[in-house]
C-alpha positions in Angstrom: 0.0 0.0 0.0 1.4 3.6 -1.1 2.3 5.8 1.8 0.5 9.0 2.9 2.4 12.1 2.0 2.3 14.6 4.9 1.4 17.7 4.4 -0.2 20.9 6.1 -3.4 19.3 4.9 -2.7 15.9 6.4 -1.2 16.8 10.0 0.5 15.1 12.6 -0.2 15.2 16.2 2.0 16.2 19.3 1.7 12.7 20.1 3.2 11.0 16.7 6.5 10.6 18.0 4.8 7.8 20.5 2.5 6.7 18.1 5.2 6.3 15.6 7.6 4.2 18.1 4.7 2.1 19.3 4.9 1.0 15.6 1.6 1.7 14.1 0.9 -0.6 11.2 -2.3 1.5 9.9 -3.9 4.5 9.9 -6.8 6.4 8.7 -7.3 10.6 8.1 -9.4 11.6 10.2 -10.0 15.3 10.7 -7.2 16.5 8.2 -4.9 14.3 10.9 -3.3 10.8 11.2 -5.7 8.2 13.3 -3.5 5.0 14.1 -6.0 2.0 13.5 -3.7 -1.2 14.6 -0.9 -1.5 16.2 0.0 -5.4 16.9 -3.6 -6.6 15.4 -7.1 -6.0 15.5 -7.4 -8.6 18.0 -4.7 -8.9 19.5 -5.6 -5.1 20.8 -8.9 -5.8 20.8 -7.6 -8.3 24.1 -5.1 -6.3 25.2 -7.9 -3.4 25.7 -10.5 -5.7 27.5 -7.5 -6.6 30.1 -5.2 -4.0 30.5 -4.6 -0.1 29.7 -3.8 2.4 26.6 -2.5 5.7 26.1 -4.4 6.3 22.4 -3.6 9.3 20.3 -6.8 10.8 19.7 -5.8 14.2 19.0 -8.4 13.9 15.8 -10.7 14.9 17.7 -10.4 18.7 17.2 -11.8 21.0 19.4 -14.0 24.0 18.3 -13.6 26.9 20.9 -17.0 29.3 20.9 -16.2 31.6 23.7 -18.1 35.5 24.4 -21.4 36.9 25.5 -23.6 35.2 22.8 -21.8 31.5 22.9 -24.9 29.8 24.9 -27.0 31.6 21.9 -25.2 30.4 19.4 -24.9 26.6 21.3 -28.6 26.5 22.0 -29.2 27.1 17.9 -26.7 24.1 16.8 -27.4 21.7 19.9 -30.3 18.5 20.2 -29.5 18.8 23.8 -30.7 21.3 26.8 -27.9 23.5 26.8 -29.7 25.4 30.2 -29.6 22.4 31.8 -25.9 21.8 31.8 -23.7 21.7 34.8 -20.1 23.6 35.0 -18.0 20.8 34.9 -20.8 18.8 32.3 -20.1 17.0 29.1 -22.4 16.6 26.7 -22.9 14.3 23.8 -24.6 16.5 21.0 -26.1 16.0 17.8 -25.8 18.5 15.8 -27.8 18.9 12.5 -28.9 20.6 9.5 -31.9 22.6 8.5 -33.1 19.3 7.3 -32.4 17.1 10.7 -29.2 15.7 8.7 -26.2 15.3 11.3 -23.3 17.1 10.1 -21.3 15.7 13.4 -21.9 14.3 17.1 -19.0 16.1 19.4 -19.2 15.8 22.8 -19.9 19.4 24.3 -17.2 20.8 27.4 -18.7 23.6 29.4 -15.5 25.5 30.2 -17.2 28.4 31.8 -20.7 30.0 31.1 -19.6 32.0 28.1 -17.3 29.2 26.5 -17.8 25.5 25.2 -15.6 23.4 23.4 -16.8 20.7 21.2 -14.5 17.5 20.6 -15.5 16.6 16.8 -16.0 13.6 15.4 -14.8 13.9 11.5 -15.7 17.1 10.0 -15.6 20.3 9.4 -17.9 21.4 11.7 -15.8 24.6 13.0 -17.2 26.3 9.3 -20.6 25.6 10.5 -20.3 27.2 13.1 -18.8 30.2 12.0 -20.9 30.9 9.2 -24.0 30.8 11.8 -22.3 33.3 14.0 -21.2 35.8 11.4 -24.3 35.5 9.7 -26.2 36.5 12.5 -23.7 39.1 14.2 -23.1 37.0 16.6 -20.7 38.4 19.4 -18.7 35.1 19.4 -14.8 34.2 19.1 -14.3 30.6 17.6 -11.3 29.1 17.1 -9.5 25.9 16.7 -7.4 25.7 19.7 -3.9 24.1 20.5 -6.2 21.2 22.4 -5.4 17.9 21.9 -7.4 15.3 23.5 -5.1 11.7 25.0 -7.6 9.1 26.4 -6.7 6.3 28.6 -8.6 3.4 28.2 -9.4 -0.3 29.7 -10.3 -1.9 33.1 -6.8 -0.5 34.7 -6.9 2.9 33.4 -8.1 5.0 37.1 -5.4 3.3 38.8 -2.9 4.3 36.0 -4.6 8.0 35.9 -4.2 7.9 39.6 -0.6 7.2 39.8 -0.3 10.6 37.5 -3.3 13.1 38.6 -3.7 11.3 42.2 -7.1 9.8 43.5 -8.8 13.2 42.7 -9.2 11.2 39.3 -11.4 8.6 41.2 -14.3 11.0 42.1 -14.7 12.2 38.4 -18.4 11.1 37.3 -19.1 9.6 33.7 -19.5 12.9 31.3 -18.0 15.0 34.1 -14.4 16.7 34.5 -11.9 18.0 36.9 -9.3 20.8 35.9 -6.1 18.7 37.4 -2.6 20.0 37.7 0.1 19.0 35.5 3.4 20.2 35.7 3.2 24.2 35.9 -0.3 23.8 33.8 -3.8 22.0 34.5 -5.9 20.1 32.2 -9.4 19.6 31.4 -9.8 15.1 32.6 -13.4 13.7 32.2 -14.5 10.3 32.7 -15.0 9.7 28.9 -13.6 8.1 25.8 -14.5 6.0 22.7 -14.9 2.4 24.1 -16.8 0.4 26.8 -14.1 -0.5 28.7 -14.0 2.5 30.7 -11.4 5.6 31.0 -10.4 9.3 30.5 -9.7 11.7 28.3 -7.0 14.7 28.9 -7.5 17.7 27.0 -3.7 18.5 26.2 -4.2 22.6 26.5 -0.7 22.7 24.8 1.3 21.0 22.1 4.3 21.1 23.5 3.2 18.7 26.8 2.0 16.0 24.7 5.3 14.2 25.0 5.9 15.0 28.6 2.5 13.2 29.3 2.5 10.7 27.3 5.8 8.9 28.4 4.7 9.9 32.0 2.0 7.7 31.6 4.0 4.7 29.7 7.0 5.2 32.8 3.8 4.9 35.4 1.8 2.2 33.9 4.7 -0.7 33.3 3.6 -2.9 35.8 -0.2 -2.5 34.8 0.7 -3.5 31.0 0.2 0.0 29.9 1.0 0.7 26.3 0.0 3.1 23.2 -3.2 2.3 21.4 -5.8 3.3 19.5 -9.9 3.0 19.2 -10.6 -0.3 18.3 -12.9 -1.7 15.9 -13.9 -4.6 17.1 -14.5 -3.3 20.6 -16.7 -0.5 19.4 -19.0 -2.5 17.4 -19.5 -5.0 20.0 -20.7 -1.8 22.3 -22.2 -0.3 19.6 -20.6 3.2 19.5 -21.3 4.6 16.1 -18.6 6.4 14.0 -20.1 9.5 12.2 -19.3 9.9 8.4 -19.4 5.6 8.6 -22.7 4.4 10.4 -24.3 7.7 10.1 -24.0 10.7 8.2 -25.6 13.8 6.9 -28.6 11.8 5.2 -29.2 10.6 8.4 -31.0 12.5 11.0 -30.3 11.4 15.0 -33.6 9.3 15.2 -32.5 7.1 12.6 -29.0 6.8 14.2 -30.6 5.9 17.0 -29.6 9.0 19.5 -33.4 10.2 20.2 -32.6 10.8 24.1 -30.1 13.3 22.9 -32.7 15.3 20.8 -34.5 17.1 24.3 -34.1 20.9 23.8 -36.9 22.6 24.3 -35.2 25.5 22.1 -36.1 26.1 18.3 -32.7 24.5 17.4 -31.6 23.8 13.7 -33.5 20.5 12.4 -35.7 20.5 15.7 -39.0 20.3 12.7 -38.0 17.3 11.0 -36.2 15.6 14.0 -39.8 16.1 15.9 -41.8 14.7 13.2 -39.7 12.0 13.3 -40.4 11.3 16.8 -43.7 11.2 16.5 -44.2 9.3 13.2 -41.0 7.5 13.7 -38.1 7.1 11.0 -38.1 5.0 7.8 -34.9 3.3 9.3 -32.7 3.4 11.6 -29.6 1.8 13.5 -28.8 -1.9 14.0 -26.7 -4.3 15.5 -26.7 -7.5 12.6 -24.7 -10.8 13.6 -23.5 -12.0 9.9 -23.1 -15.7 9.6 -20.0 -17.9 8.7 -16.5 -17.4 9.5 -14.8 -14.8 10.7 -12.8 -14.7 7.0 -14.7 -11.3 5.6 -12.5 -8.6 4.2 -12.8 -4.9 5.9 -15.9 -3.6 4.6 -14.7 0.1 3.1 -17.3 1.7 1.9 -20.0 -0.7 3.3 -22.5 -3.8 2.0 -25.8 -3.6 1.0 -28.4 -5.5 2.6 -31.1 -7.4 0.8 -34.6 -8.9 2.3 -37.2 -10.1 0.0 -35.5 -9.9 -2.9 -34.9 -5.7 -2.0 -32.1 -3.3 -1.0 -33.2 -3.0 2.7 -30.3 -1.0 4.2 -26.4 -1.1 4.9 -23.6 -2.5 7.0 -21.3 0.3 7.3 -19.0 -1.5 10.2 -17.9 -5.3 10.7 -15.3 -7.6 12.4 -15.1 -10.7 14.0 -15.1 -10.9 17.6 -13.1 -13.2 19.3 -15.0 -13.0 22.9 -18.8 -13.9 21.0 -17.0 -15.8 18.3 -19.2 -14.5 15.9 -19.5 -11.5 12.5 -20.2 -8.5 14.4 -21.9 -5.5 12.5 -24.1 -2.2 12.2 -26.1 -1.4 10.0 -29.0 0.7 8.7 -31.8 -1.1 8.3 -35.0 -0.1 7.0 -38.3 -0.5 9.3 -39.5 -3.4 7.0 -36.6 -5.2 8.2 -35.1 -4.4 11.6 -37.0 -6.1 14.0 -34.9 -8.7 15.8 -34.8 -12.3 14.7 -35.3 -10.8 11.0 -33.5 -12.7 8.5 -31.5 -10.9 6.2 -28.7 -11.2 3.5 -25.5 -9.4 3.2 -23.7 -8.7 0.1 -19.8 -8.9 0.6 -16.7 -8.9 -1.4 -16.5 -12.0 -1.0 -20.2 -13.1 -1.8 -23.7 -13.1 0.0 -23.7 -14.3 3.5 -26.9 -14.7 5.9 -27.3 -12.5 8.5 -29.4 -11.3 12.0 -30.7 -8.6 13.0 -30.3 -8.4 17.0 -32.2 -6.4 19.7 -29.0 -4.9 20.9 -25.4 -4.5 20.9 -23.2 -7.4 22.4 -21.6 -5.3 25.3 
């Protein structure tokens, strides 16, 4: 496979240094920026996740500042989600949408102070968005990308690893919550977050120039726990069923077809809020599934996705697979239409590497 060039299009992170010795095999482009996707295997990370700890690299996931006297204004316009309702040291996951209900991303919100947010993006260019609403309006609004660069710590040893660094302060951090915890003559935003089920932080890395420091701080603290650098794992996140925007769900897809109805509860007139309501009353067309795919775990990586066929008919799409060692089965999601999604319905699943029978399940295996 031909390298990737870099670029100032295609950036690094001020973690690639640790990525680079941990001896990434893969990566993706994910926000104009490198996403390692394997290090030793799939699976092999996949176990080493479930068991132990990792230090990933998720810098990707860009933060849009919107700071000044009209930033709840401007938040309570793009967000699904009650922004009035949110505590100081709250995060939020957020759907945010389109005039249509289409999501054009699904950060999680940071409520730095009552006049500033940050949202941690999932792939795209969502700062645009958000600037063309403000200036548009006369907004009085700073946004910004700023030199924040998220680190999580993942797996079942990760608090006593983040302990050994921040001290047991880390321990009383809620799920979706933060602490602002000192680090060398700094302090960073740490919530009780991150992209897998196993359970961890992330450290918003106010700071390029730390992102070394902190990384081999945490390698140096977490030997004995089997700490090492890795990255979100696809196996794991389909088996918990944490959706990947611009892959399970995109801007043709509203949140109540991906899903993510509980996030759509502002009681503001929000961008979308029409077709997203209509939705929840006459329900959507389709919507998100977890589909266990028959035969051996031999299927290819799915790229761009499989159709679906029931009754002879395109029914939908599996946008993410793998085999999963732990249920020893062809885990997938898909987007299923409402002819065919209720559990126990039989469909077929057109791969590379021909049409295999599949499941649709009542929910995701973790």
């Amino acid at each position: 496979m031909a390298g990737i060039i870099p670029s100032r299009r295609i950036r690094g992170t001020p973690f690639s240094a640790l990525v680079e010795a941990a001896g990434a095999k893969a990566f993706t482009v994910y926000n104009h920026m490198l996403l390692a996707s394997y290090y030793e295997s799939y699976e092999a990370d996949y176990r080493h996740l479930k068991e132990h700890v990792q230090i990933w690299d998720v810098a990707v996931e860009r933060q849009v500042s919107i700071k000044g006297p009209d930033a709840l204004r401007l938040m309570r316009q793009m967000s699904t989600r009650d922004m009035d309702k949110m505590a100081e040291d709250q995060c939020y996951y957020m759907p945010i949408c389109d005039h249509n209900g289409g999501m054009l991303n699904d950060p999680v919100a940071i409520k730095i102070a009552e006049d500033h947010y940050w949202l941690s993006l999932a792939d795209g260019d969502l700062l645009q968005w958000a600037l063309g609403l403000a200036i548009g309006q006369g907004f009085d609004v700073e946004i910004e990308e700023p030199d924040v660069s998220p680190l999580a710590v993942q797996g079942p040893k990760a608090e006593d690893l983040m302990a050994r660094v921040f001290g047991d302060e880390i321990r009383d951090i809620r799920f979706f919550r933060y602490k602002r915890l000192p680090f060398s003559d700094t302090e960073f935003v740490v919530a009780r977050s991150g992209w897998s089920k196993q359970g961890g932080f992330e450290i918003y890395v106010d700071g390029g120039h730390y992102g070394l420091p902190l990384g081999n701080l945490l390698l140096e603290k977490g030997r004995d726990l089997s700490a090492r650098v890795g990255c979100p794992n696809l196996i794991e996140r389909i088996e918990g069923g944490l959706l990947s925007y611009g892959s399970d769900m995109r801007r043709d897809n509203s949140p109540i077809e991906s899903g993510l109805s509980r996030f759509c509860n502002s009681p503001a007139d929000y961008i979308g809020k029409r077709e997203i309501e209509r939705q929840k009353l006459e329900g959507p067309k389709r919507q998100i599934r977890s589909v266990e795919i028959d035969g051996p775990g031999d299927l290819p990586h799915n790229g761009a996705g499989w159709d679906v066929y029931g009754d002879g008919q395109k029914v939908g799409l599996i946008a993410s697979a793998a085999w999963s060692p732990d249920f020893q089965t062809n885990v997938s999601i898909g987007m299923i239409d409402k002819s065919h999604w209720n559990a126990g319905t039989r469909i077929e699943v057109h791969t590379k590497r021909g049409v295999r029978g599949a499941t649709v399940r009542e929910k995701f295996w973790i």
